[in-house]
Backbone bond lengths (Angstrom), bond angles and torsions (degrees), N, CA, C in turn:
res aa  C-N    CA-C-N  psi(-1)  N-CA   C-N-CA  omega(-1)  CA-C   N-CA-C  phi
1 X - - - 1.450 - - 1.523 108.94 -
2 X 1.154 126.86 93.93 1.263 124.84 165.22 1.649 131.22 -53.00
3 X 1.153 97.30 127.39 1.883 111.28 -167.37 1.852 107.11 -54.19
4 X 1.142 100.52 160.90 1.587 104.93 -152.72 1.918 78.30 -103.21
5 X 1.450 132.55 170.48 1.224 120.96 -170.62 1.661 79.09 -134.32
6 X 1.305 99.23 130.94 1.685 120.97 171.11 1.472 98.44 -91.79
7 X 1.590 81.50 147.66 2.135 79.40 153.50 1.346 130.21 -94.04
8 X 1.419 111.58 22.36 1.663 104.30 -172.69 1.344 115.62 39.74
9 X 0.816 125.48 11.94 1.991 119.97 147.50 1.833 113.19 -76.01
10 X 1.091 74.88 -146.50 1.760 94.79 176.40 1.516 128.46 -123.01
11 X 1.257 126.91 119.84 1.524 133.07 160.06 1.485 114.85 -80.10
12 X 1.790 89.26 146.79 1.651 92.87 -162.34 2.037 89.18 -120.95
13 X 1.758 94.22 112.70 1.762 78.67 172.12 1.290 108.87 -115.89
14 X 1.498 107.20 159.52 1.419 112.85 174.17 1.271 121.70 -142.50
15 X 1.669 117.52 141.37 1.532 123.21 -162.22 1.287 79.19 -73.98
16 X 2.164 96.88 129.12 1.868 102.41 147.34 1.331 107.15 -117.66
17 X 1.416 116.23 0.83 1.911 116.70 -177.64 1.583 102.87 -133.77
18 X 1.111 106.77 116.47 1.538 114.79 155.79 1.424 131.90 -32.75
19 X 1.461 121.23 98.88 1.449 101.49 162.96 1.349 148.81 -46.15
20 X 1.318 110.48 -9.25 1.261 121.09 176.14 1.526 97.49 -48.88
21 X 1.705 114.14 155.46 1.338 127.39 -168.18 1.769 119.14 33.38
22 X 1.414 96.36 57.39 1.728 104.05 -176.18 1.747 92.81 -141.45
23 X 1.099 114.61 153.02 1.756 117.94 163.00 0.995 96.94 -41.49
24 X 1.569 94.20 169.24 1.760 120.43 -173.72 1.561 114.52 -94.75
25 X 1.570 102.02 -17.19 1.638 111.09 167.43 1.566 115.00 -80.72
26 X 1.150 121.96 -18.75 1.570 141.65 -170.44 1.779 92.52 -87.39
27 X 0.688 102.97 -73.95 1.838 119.68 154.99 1.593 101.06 6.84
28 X 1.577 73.98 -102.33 1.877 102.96 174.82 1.410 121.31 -52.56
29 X 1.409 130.59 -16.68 1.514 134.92 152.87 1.207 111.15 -58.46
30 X 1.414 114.94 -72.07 1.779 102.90 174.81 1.364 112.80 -51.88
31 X 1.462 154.60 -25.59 0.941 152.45 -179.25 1.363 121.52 -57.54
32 X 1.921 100.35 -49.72 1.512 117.41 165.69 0.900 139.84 -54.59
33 X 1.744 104.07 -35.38 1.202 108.53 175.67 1.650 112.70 -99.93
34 X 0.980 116.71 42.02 1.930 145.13 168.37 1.176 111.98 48.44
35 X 1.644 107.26 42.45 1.669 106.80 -177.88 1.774 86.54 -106.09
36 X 1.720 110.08 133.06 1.375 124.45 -168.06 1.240 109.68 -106.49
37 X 1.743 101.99 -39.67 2.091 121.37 -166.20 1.293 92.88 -128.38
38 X 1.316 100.54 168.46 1.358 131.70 -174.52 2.117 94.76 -82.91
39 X 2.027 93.77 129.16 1.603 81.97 172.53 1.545 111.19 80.63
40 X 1.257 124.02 -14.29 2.017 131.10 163.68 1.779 96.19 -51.25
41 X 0.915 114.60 158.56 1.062 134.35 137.22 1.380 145.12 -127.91
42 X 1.177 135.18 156.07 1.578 116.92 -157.63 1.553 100.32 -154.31
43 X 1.263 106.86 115.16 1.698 100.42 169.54 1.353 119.43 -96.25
44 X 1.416 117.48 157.34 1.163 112.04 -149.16 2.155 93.53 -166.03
45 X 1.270 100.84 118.24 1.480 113.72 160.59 1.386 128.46 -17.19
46 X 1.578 124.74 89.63 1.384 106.39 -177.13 1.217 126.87 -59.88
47 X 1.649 123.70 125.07 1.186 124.84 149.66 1.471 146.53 -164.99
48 X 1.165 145.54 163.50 1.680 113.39 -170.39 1.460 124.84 -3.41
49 X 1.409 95.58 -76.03 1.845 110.77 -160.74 1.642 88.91 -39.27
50 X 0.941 104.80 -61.15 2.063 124.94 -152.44 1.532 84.44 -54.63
51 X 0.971 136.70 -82.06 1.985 151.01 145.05 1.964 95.27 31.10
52 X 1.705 87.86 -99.44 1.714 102.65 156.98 1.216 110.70 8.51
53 X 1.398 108.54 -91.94 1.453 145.47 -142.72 1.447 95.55 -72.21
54 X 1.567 132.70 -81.20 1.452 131.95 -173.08 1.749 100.59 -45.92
55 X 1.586 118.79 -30.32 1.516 97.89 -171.16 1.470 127.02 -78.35
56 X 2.196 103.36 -8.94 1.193 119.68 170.19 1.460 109.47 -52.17
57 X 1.368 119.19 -67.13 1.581 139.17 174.47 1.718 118.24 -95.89
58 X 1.362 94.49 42.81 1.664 92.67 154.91 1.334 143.94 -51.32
59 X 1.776 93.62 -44.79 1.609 108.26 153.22 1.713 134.94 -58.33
60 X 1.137 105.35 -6.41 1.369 119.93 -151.26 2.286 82.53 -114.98
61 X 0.749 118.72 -55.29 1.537 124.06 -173.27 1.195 129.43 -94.74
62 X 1.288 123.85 170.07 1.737 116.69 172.77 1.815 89.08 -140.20
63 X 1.327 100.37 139.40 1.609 126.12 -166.20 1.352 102.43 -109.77
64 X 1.223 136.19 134.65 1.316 162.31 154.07 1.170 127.61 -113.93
65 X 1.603 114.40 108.69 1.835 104.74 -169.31 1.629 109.17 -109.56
């Protein structure tokens, strides 16, 4: 599987769907990644881990790189 190439900048995500009625790990992903309110946004270091994480709750965010 060949590695996906980041830009080493920053991604900017932001809650557009409520977790409410989602797992409790889906939950705690948006949590991690320090989205609190609906519509926050939070930038954040591209890289794997971060990768992971937004693809748990893709549905849940909108990504800006």
């Amino acid at each position: 599987m060949p590695k996906k190439e980041t830009s080493g900048g920053t991604i900017r995500v932001t809650l557009v769907r409520s977790p409410i009625g989602y797992t409790k790990v889906q939950k705690d992903t948006v949590k991690a990644l320090g989205l609190r309110r609906m519509h926050q946004t939070v930038e954040h270091k591209d890289n794997p881990a971060l990768r992971g994480m937004i693809q748990k709750v893709i549905h849940l965010v909108q990504v800006e790189e």
